[in-house]
C-alpha positions as CSV (number, residue, x, y, z in Angstrom):
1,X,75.4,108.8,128.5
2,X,72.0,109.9,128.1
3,X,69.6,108.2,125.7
4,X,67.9,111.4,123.7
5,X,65.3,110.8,121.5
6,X,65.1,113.3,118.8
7,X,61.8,113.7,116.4
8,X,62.7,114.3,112.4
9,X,59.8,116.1,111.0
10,X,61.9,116.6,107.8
11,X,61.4,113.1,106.3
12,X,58.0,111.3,104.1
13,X,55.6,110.4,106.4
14,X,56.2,106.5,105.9
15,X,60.0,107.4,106.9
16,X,59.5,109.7,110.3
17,X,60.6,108.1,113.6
18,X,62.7,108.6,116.5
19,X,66.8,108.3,116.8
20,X,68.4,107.5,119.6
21,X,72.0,108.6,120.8
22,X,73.1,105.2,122.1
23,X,76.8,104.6,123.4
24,X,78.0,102.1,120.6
25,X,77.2,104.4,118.0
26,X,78.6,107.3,119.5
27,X,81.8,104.3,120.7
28,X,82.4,103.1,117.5
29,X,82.6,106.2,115.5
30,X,85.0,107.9,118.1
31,X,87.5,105.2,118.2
32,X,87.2,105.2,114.4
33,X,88.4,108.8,113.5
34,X,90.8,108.2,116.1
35,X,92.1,105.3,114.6
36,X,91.9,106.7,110.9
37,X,93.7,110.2,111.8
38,X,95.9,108.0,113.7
39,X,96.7,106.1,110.5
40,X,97.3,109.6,108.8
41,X,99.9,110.7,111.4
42,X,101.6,107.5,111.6
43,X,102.2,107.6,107.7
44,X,102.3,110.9,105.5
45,X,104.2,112.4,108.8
46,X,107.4,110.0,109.2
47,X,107.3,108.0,105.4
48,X,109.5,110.9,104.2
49,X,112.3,110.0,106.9
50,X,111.6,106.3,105.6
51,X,112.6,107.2,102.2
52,X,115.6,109.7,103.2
53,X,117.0,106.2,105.2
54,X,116.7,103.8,102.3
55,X,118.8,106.3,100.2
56,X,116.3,107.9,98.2
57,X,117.0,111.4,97.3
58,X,115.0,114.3,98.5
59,X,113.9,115.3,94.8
60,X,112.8,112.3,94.3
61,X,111.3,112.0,97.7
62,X,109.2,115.3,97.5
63,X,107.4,113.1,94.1
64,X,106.9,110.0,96.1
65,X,105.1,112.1,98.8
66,X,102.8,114.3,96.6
67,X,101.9,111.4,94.5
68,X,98.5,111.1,96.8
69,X,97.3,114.5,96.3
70,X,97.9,114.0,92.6
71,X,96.1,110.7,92.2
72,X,93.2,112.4,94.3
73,X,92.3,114.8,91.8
74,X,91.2,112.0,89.8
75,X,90.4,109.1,92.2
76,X,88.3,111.4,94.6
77,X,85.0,112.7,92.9
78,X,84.8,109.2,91.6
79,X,85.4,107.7,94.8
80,X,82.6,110.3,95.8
81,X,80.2,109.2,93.1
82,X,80.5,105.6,94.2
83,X,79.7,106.2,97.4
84,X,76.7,108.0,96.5
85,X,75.8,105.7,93.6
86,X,76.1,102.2,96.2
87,X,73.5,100.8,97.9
88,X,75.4,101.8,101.2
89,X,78.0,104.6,101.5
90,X,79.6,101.9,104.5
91,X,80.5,99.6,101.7
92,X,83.2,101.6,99.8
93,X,84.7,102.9,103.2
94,X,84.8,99.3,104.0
95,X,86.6,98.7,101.0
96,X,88.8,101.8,100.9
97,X,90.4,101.2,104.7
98,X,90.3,97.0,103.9
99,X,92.3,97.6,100.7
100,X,94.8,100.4,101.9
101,X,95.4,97.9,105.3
102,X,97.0,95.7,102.6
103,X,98.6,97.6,99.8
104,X,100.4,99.8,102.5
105,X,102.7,97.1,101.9
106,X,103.8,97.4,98.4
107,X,105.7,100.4,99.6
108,X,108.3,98.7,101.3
109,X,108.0,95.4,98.9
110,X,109.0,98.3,95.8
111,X,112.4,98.7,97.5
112,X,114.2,101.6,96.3
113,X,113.9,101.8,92.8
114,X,112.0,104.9,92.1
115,X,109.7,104.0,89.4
116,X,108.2,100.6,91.5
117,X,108.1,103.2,94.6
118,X,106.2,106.3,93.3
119,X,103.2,103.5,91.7
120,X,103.4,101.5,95.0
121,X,102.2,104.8,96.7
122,X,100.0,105.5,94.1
123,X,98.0,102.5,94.5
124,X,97.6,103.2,98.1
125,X,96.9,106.9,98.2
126,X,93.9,105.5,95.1
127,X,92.0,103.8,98.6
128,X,93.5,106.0,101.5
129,X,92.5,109.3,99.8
130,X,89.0,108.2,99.8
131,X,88.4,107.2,103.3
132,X,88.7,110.7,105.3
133,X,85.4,112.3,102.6
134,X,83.9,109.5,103.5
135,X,83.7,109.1,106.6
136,X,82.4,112.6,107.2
137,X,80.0,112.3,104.5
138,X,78.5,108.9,106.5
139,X,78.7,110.9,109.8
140,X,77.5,114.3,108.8
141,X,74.5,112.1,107.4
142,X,74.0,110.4,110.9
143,X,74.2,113.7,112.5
144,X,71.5,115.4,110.6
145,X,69.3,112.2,111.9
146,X,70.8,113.0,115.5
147,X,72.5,109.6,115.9
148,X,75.6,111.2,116.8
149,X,77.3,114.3,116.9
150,X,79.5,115.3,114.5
151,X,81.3,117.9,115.8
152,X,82.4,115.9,118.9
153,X,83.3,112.8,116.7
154,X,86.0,114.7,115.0
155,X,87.2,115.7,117.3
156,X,88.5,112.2,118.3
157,X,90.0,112.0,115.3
158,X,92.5,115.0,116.3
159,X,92.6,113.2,119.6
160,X,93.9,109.9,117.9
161,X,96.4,111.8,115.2
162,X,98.5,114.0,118.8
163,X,98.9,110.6,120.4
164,X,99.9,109.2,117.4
165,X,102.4,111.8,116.6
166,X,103.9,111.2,120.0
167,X,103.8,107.6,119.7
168,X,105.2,106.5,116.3
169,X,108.0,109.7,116.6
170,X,109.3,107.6,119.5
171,X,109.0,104.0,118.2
172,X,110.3,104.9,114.5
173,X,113.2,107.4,116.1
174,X,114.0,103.3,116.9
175,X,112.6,101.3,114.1
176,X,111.5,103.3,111.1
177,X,110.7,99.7,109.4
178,X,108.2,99.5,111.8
179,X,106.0,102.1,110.0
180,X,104.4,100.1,107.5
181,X,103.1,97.4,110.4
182,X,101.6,100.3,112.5
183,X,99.8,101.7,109.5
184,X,98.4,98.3,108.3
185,X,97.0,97.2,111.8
186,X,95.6,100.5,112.2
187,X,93.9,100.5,108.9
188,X,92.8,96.9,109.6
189,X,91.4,98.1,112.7
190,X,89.2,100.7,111.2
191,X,88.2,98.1,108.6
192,X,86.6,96.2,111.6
193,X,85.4,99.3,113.4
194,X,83.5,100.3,110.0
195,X,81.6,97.0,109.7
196,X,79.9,98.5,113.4
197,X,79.2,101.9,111.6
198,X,75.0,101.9,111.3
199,X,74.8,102.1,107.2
200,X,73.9,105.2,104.8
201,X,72.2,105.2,102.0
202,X,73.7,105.9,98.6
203,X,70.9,108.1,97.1
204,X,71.9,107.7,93.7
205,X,71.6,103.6,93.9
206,X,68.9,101.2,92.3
207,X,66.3,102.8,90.7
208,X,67.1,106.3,91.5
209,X,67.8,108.8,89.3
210,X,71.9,109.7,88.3
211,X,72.6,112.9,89.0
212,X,75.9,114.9,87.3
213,X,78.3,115.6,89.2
214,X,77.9,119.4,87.5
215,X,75.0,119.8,89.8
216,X,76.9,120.8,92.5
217,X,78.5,123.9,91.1
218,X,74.9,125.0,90.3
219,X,75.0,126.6,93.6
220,X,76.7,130.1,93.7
221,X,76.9,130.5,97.2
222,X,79.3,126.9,96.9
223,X,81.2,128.2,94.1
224,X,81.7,131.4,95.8
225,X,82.9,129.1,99.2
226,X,85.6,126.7,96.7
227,X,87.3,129.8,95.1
228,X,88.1,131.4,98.6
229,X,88.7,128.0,100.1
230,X,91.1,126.8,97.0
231,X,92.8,130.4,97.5
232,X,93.5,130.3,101.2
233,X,94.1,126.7,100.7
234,X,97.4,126.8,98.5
235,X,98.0,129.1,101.2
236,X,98.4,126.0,103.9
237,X,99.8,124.0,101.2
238,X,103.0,126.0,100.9
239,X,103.2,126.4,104.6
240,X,103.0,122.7,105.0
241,X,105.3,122.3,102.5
242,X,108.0,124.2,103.6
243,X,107.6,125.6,107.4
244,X,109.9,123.4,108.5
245,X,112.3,124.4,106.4
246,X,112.1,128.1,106.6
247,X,111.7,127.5,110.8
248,X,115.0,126.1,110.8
249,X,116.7,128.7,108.6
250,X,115.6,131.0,111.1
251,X,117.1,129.2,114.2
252,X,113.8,127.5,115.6
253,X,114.8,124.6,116.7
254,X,113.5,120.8,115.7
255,X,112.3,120.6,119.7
256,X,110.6,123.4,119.2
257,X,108.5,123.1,115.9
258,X,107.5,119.1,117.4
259,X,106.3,121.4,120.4
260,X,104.5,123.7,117.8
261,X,102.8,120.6,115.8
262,X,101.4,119.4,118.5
263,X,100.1,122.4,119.9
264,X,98.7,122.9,116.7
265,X,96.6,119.9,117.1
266,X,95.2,120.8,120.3
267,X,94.3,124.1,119.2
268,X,91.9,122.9,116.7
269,X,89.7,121.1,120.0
270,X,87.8,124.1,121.1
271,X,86.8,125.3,117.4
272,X,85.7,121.8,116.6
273,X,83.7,120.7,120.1
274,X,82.0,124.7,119.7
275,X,81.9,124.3,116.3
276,X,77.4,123.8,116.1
277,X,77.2,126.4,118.2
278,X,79.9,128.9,116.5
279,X,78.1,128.2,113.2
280,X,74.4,128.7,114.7
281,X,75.6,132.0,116.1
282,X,77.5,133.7,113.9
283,X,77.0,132.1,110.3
284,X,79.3,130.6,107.7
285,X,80.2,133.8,106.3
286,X,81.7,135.6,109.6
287,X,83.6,132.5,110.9
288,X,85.0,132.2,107.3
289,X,86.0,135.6,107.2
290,X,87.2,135.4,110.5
291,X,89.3,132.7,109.2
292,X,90.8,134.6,106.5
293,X,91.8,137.0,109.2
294,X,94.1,135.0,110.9
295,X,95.3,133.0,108.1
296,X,96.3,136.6,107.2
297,X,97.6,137.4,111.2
298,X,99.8,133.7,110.4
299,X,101.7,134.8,107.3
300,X,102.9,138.2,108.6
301,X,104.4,136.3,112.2
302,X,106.6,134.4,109.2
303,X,107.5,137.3,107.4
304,X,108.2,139.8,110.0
305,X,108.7,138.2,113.2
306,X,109.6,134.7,113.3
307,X,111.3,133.5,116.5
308,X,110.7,130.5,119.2
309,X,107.7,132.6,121.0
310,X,105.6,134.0,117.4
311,X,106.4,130.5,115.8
312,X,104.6,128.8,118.8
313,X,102.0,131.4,118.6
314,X,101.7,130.8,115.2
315,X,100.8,127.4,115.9
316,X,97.7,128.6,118.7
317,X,96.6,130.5,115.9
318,X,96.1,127.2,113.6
319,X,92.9,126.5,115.1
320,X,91.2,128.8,113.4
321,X,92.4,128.5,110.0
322,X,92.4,125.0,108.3
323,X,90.1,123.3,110.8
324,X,86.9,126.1,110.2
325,X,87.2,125.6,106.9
326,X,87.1,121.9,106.6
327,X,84.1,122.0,109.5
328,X,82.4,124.8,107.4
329,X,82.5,122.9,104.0
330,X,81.7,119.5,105.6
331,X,78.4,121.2,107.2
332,X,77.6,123.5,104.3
333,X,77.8,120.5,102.0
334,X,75.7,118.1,104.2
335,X,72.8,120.7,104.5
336,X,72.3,122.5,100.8
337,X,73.6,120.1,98.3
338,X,71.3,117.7,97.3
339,X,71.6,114.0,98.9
340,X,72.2,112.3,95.9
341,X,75.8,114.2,95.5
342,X,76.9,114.7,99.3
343,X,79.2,112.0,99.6
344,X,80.5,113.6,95.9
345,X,80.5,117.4,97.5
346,X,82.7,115.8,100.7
347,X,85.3,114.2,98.3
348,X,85.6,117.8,96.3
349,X,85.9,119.4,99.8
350,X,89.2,117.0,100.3
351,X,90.3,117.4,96.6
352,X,90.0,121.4,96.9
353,X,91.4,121.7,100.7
354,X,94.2,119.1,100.5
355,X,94.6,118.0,96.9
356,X,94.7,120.7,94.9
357,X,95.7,123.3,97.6
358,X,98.9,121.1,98.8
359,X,99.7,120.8,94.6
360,X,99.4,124.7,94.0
361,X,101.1,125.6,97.1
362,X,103.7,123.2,97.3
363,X,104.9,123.3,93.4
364,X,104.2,126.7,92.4
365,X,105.6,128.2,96.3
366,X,108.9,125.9,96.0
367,X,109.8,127.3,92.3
368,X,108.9,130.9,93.9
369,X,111.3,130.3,97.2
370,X,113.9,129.5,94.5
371,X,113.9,132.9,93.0
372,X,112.9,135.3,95.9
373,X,112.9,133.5,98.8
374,X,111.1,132.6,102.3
375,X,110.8,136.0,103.4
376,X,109.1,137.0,100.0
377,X,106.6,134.1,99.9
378,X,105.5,134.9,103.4
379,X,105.1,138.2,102.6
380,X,103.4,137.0,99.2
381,X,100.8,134.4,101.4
382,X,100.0,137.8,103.5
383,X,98.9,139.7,100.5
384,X,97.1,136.7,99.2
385,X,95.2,136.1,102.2
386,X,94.4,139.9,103.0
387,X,92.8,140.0,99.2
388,X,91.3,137.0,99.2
389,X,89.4,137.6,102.8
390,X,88.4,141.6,101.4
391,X,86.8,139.7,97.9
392,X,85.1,137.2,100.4
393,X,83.6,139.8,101.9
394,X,82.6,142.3,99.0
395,X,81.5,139.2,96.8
396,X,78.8,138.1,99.8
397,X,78.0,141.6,100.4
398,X,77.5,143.0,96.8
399,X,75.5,139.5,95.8
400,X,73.9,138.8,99.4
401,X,75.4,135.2,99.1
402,X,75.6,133.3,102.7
403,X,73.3,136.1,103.7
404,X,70.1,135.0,106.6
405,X,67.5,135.5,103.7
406,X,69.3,132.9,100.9
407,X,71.3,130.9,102.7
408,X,68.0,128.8,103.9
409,X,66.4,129.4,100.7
410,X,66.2,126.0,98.2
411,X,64.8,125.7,94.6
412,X,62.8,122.3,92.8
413,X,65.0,121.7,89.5
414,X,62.2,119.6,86.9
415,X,64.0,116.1,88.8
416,X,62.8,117.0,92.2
417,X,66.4,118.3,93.2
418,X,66.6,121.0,95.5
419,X,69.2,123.3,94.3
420,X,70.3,126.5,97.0
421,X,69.4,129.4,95.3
């Protein structure tokens, strides 16, 4: 690869200098995400068939897997205000994939009992929910000083979780046991990997000034972006909560939705290796609306026409729904919320996306399936998406937010803070 130097005019003049793009860095953060979405498919994918073969019943089971997105509601804006409170931002992430390589194990150590079980994968979920935010927060950073590119890192990192869905479907098909080893020595792994990671500053650590976490939602353009993100978000919760499900009520087969999965994977490559040059071009705003649209398109192949060919087209369609978010929020966050709060802002992009979406959509959708059905919540997630896209737009219309004139525009608070308009 090319060595490109790249000037930063946007630093003190004691800090300007020249990044290079060298291979390790580029290397080492590649094989990273890999290994940590890797780590993600090998787990939260196949630990529910663990559970259903030790005994455990499915009630139970649906607790024991949702515990995660619970704890992160707490554990994830303070795992966010560590990291931007710590000398480095590497050290927590070291910690975080160091501590869940070892307290994977408790899960299988708590046997069946549920009580031991459910705070077994409590503890872990504390560390693993942490590292994801974190990452991007340390490789967004790196990007903005042209070290590496973000958009083609992550893009390992959907790489690493289609192998591993491949992979681990065929070895725990065999040995299910076996899931707790893979996990471990692929979190152990990126524990090693991250030590190679070039370090980040906390901006919030020694002398500097705290900064409240309440700073964030000082923006109105990023409250504006969480309420349609939280919205379309429980959205994808219910649909990961119970697609299967529905799919095989309606005769898709299991061959079939492990086709769609995958393909759902893949379809998130071109969105995310275009992504710099989607969001140059057209602007938060129309990819995000554009998103709605087909998160809209999604919910009516469900309700209306859901057979082998519309369910795998459902799945093409996936690129552009979860993945533009979570690539819009990562990049709007790295660019207009302050530095002292941006490894905070990534950990409430995780808590809003996954957490709180998967909670909503999951809990509130199940109870709703129980007294109306699939065919009604699809129908429901429709609606909810049509509205939600239509107030997306007329909000940013009627109070110009993400428009060209304010979207660039920042404001000095009395601490030095800029603070998007």
């Amino acid at each position: 690869m090319k060595r490109e130097m790249v000037w930063r005019s946007d630093y003190k003049p004691d800090e300007r200098r020249y990044f290079h793009m060298p291979n390790k860095n580029v290397f080492i953060l590649a094989l990273f995400y890999a290994f940590i979405y890797m780590s993600t498919g090998s787990f939260s994918s196949y630990i529910g068939v663990y559970f259903t073969e030790a005994g455990i019943g499915n009630t139970e089971i649906g607790i024991l897997t949702s515990i995660g997105a619970v704890v992160g509601l707490v554990a994830q804006p303070l795992w966010g205000l560590a990291g931007d409170r710590s000398r480095t931002k590497n050290r927590i992430l070291m910690l975080c994939t160091l501590l869940s390589a070892l307290t994977v194990w408790l899960v299988p150590w708590a046997g069946t009992a549920f009580i031991p079980a459910l705070l077994a994968m409590a503890l872990f979920s504390v560390f693993q929910i942490a590292i994801n935010p974190l990452s991007d927060a340390i490789t967004l950073e790196l990007s903005s000083k042209g070290v590496v590119r973000f958009s083609s890192i992550r893009t390992f990192g959907s790489v690493g979780y289609a192998f591993i869905s491949v992979a681990a479907g065929w070895l725990f098909a065999r040995h299910i046991d076996t899931i707790f080893l893979v996990t471990s020595v692929i979190m152990m792994a990126c524990f090693f990997l991250s030590l190679g990671i070039p370090t980040v500053a906390g901006h919030q650590s020694g002398s500097s000034k705290r900064v409240k976490l309440t700073e964030i939602f000082r923006s109105r353009q990023l409250v504006v972006l969480y309420i349609y993100t939280l919205v379309l978000s429980t959205t994808m919760g219910f649909l990961w909560a119970f697609q299967a499900i529905y799919s095989k009520e309606q005769g898709i087969s299991m061959e079939v939705i492990g086709i769609g999965l995958a393909i759902g994977s893949f379809s998130q490559f071109p969105f995310m290796i275009f992504f710099q040059k989607f969001y140059n071009r057209f602007g938060i705003r129309r990819i995000l609306l554009f998103s709605g649209f087909i998160h809209t398109l999604r919910w009516c192949l469900y309700a209306f026409a859901l057979t082998p060919f519309t369910y795998i087209l459902s799945w093409v369609l996936h690129g552009g729904t979860y993945i533009l978010f979570y690539m819009c929020l990562a990049e709007y966050v790295n660019k207009h919320v302050v530095k002292e709060l941006r490894a905070t802002g990534q950990m409430l992009n995780s808590m809003i996306q996954l957490s709180v979406g998967k909670i909503i959509g999951g809990m509130l959708g199940g109870l709703y399936v129980a007294q109306f059905g699939f065919h009604s919540a699809f129908l429901l997630l429709a609606g909810i998406g049509l509205v939600s896209t239509a107030g997306f737009y007329t909000v940013s219309r009627m109070f110009q937010v993400f428009s060209d004139k304010l979207e660039g525009r920042v404001l000095e608070n009395v601490n030095g803070m800029r603070i998007p308009d």
